[in-house]
C-alpha positions as CSV (number, residue, x, y, z in Angstrom):
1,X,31.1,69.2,-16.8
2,X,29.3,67.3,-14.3
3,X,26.3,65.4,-15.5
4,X,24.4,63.5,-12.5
5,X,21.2,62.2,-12.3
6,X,18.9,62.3,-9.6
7,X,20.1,59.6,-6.7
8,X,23.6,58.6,-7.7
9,X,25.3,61.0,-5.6
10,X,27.7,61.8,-7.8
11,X,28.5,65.0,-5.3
12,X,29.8,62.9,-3.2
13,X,32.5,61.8,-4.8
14,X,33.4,65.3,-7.3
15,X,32.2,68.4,-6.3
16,X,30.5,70.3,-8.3
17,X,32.7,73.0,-7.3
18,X,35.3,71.7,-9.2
19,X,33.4,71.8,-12.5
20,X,32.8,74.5,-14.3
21,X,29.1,73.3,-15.4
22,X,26.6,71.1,-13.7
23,X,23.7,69.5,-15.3
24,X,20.9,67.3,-12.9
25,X,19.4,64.9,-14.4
26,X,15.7,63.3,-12.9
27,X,13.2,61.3,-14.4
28,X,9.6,61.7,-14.7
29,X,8.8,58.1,-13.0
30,X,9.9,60.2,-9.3
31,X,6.6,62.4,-9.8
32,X,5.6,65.4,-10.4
33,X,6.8,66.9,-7.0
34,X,10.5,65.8,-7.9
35,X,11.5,69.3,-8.4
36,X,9.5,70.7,-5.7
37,X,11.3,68.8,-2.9
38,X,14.1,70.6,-3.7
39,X,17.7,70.0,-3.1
40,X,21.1,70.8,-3.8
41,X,21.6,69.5,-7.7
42,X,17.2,70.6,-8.4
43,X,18.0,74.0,-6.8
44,X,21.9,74.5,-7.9
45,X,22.8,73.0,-11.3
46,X,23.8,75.2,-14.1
47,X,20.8,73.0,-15.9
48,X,17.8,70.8,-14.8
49,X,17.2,68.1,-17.4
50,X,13.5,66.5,-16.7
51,X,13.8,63.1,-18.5
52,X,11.0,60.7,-19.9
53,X,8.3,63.0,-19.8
54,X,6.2,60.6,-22.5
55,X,5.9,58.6,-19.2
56,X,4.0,61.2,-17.5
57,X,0.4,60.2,-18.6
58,X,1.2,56.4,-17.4
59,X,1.7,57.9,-13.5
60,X,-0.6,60.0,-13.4
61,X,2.4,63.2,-13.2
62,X,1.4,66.8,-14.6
63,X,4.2,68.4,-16.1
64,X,2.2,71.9,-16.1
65,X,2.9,71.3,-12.3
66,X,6.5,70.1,-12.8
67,X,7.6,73.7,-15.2
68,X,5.8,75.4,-12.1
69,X,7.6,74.2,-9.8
70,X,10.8,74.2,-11.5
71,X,10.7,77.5,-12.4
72,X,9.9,78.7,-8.6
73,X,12.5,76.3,-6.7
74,X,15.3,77.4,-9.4
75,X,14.3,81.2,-9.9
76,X,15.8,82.0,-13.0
77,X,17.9,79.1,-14.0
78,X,17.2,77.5,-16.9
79,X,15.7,73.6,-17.1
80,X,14.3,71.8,-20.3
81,X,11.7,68.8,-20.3
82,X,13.3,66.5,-22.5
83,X,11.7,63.3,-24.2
84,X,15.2,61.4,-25.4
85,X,13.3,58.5,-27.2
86,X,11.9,61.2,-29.2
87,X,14.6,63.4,-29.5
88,X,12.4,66.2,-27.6
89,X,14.1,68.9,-25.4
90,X,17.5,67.0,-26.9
91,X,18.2,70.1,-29.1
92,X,17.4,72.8,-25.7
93,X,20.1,70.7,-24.1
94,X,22.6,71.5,-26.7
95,X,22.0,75.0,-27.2
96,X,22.5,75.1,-23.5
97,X,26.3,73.8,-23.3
98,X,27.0,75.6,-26.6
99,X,25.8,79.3,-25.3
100,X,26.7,78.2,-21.6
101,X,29.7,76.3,-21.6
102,X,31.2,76.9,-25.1
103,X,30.1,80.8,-25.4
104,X,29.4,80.3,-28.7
105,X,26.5,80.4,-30.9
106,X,24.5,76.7,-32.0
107,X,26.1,75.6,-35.7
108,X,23.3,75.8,-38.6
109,X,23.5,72.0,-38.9
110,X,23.5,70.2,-35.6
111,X,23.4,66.6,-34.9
112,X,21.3,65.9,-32.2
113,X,20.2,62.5,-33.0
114,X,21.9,59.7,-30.4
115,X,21.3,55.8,-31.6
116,X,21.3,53.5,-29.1
């Protein structure tokens, strides 16, 4: 699994060929045309993770606009707005790499609960 977020580059030093799941990783604080600008991690990551989105009121970014777009740059692949400070969109991210990566349905009782 390769986890990168947006503007470290990771590619460039492991391909994500080489894994056999990629999740990208951007932040609400970019704007709400992030995902329409495209690009290889937006358009080609097993899963697009859209980070602080309690920020999104302070920045004047619509994440009605952000879904839209994501949903039309990456066709059908799957991308979850996540709030971490909140635990929002945390569990979508885990029933993603337990169906995706693990093939396996989500235990009953999961902990998705990270302290910092």
């Amino acid at each position: 699994i390769i986890i990168e977020s947006g503007g470290d580059n990771v590619t460039t030093t492991f391909s994500p060929a080489l894994a056999d799941y990629t999740i990208y990783i951007v932040d609400v604080s970019g704007g709400d045309k992030y995902p329409r600008k495209g690009g290889l991690g937006i358009e080609t990551s097993d899963l697009l993770v859209i980070n602080k989105i309690d920020l999104a009121p302070s920045i004047g970014a619509d994440l009605n606009v952000m879904e839209r777009d994501a949903k039309i740059v990456r066709k059908n692949k799957p991308y979850v707005l996540v709030n971490c400070k909140t635990d929002q969109g945390i569990e979508q991210v885990a029933r993603h790499l337990i169906h995706d990566v693990l093939f396996d349905e989500p235990p009953k009782n999961m902990i998705t609960q990270v302290k910092s």
